[in-house]
C-alpha positions in Angstrom: 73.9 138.3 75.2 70.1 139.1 75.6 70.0 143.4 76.0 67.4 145.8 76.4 68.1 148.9 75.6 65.2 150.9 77.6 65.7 152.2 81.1 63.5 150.0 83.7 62.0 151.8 86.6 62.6 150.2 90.4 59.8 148.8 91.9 57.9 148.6 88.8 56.8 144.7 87.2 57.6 143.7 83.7 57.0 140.6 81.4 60.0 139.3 79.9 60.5 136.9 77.0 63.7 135.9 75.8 63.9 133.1 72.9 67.0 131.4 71.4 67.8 132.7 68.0 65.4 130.5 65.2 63.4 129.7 67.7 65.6 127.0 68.4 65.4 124.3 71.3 66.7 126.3 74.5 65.9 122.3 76.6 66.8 119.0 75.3 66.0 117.3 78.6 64.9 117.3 81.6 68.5 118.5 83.0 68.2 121.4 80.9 65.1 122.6 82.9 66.4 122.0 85.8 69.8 123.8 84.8 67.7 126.5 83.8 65.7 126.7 87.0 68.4 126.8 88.9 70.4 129.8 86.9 67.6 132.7 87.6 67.5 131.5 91.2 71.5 131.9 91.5 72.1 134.4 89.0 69.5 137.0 90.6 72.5 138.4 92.5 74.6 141.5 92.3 77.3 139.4 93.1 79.6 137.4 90.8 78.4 134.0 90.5 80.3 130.9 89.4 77.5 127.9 89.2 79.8 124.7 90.5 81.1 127.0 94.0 77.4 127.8 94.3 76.8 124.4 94.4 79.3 123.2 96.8 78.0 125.8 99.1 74.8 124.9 98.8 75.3 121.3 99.6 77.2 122.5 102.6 74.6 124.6 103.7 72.2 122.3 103.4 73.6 119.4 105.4 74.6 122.0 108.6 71.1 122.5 108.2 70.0 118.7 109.0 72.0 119.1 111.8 71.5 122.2 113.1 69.0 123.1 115.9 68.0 126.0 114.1 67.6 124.8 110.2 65.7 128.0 108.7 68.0 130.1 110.2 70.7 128.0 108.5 69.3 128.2 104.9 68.2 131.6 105.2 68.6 133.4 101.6 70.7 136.4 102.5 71.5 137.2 98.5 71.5 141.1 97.4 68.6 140.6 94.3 68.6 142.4 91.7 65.0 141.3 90.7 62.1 139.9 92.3 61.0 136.7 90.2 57.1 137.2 90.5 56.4 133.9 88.3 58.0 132.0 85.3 57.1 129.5 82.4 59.7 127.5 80.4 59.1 126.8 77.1 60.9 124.0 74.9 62.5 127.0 72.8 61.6 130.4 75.1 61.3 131.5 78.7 58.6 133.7 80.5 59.8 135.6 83.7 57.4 138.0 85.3 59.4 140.1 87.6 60.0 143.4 89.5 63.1 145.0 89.1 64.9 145.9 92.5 68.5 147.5 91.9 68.9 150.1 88.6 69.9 148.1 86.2 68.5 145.1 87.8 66.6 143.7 85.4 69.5 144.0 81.9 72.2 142.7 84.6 69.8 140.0 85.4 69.2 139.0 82.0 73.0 139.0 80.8 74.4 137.0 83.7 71.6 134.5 83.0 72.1 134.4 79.1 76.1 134.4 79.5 75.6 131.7 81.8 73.1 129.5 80.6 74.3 129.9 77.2 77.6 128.4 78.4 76.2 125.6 79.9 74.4 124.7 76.8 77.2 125.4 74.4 79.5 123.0 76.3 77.2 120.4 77.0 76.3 120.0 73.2 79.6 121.4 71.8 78.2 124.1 70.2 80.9 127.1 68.4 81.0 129.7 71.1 81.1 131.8 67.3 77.7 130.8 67.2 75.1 133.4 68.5 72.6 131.6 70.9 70.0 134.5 72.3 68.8 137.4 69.8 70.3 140.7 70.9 67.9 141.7 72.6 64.5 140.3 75.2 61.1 141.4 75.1 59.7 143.3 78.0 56.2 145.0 78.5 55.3 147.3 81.6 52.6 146.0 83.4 50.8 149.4 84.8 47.5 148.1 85.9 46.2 145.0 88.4 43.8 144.1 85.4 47.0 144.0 82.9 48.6 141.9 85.7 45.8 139.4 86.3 45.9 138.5 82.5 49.7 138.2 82.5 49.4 135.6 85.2 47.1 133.6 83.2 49.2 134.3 80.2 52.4 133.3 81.4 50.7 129.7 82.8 49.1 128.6 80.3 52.0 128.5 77.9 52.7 125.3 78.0 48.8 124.2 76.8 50.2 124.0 72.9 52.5 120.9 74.3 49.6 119.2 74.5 46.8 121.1 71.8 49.2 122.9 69.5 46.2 124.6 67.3 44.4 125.6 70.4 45.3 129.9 69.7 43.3 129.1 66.9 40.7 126.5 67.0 40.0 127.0 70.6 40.2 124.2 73.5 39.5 120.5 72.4 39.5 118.9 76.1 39.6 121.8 78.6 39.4 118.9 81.9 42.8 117.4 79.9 44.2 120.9 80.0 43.1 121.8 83.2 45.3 118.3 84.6 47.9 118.7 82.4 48.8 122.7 84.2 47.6 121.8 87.4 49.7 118.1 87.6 51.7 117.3 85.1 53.5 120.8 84.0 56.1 121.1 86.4 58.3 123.7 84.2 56.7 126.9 85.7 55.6 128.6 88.8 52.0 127.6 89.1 52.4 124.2 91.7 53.7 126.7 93.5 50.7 129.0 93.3 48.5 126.2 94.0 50.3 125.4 97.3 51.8 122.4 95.6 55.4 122.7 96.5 58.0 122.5 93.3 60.4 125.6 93.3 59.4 127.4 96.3 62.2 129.0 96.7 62.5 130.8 93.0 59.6 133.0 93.3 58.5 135.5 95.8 55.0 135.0 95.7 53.1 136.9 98.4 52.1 139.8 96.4 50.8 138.4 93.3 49.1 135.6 95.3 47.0 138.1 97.0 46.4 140.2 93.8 45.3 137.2 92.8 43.2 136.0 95.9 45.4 133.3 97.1 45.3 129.4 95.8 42.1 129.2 95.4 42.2 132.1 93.2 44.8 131.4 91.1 43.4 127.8 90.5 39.7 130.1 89.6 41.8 132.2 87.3 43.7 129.6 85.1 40.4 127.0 85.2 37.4 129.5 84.3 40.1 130.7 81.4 40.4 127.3 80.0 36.7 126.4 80.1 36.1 129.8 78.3 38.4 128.3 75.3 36.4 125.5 75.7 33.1 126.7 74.7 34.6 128.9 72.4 35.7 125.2 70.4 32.7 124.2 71.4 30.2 126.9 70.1 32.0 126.6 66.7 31.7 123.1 65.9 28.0 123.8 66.8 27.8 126.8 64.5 29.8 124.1 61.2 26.7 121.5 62.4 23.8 124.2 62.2 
């Protein structure tokens, strides 16, 4: 399972990135994502977690609240976290989580129940040799110390998904930055940004007060990712110029 050796500090915000081993496809399909989703919202726990009871209850839970008078109250998440999940990006064959440990430990224990877990599911669902090893060793983690380091990580971690759609952008720059733009904004649903926006998708994975204000709110975050991409843009745009000249 995915390990990090290092000691993480409480209260402090890291990057993580955790890939399958040969970069391999970590979601075939659309249930995958959601799968995935759905395990570091009910694996951030210090609890034991068994997916299909957490289901059951949750289906429970949510039609007493349809019927109760108080509904929020109902739903209320009363989980011990280990982590706050800040924001995330999946990727075909990798994940992004940007996230503040809360419990020592948190962030390791996070990452093995998650790997153990989602590994599992994958393994079974494509009847893959449990001899077979699925995530490297270990994840990738980087401190983020300052609110400028922090900014940039937001973009970072959202605009992941652009080489989907323009896989040579890293190097050739942006081809079509109001394409890009829609495609993060509307289309890419596999991260936390709609939710940044103020477009509801998984509301419920991320606790997003904080960064939102770092980033100053919706508007903000839409600023952030959009004057980003435009920047790319010219960059493309200024060197096609410079081949013409």
């Amino acid at each position: 399972m995915p390990r990090r050796k290092e000691i993480f500090e409480n209260g402090e915000i890291y990057h993580i990135t955790i890939r399958r081993i040969g970069k391999e496809l970590l979601f075939e399909d659309i249930d995958d994502y959601y799968r995935g989703i759905f395990s570091i919202y009910e694996f951030n726990t210090i609890e034991w977690v068994e997916i299909r009871e957490r289901r059951r209850i949750r289906r429970q839970i949510k039609k007493m609240a349809k019927i109760s008078d108080f509904p929020d109250a109902v739903i209320k998440d009363s989980r011990d976290k280990l982590v706050e999940i800040l924001a995330f990006c999946f990727m075909p064959n990798h994940i992004h989580l940007l996230v503040r440990q809360l419990k020592e430990g948190g962030i390791s224990k996070f990452m093995n129940k998650f790997g153990s877990g989602y590994s599992s599911y994958f393994r079974k669902k494509y009847q893959l040799s449990r001899r077979e090893h699925f995530f490297g060793d270990r994840f990738n983690a980087v401190h983020i110390e300052t609110e400028e380091q922090l900014r940039a990580v937001f973009v970072y971690l959202h605009i992941n998904s652009i080489s989907l759609i323009e896989p040579n952008w890293k190097k050739k720059g942006i081809e079509n930055p109001e394409k890009v733009i829609k495609f993060l904004e509307e289309e890419y649903r596999w991260s936390s940004l709609f939710d940044y926006l103020g477009k509801k998708n998984f509301p419920s994975v991320t606790e997003r007060e904080f960064l939102s204000k770092v980033m100053g709110g919706e508007q903000g975050c839409k600023e952030a990712i959009e004057s980003w991409v435009r920047y790319k843009g010219k960059i493309k745009k200024f060197a096609r110029l410079a081949l013409e000249d």
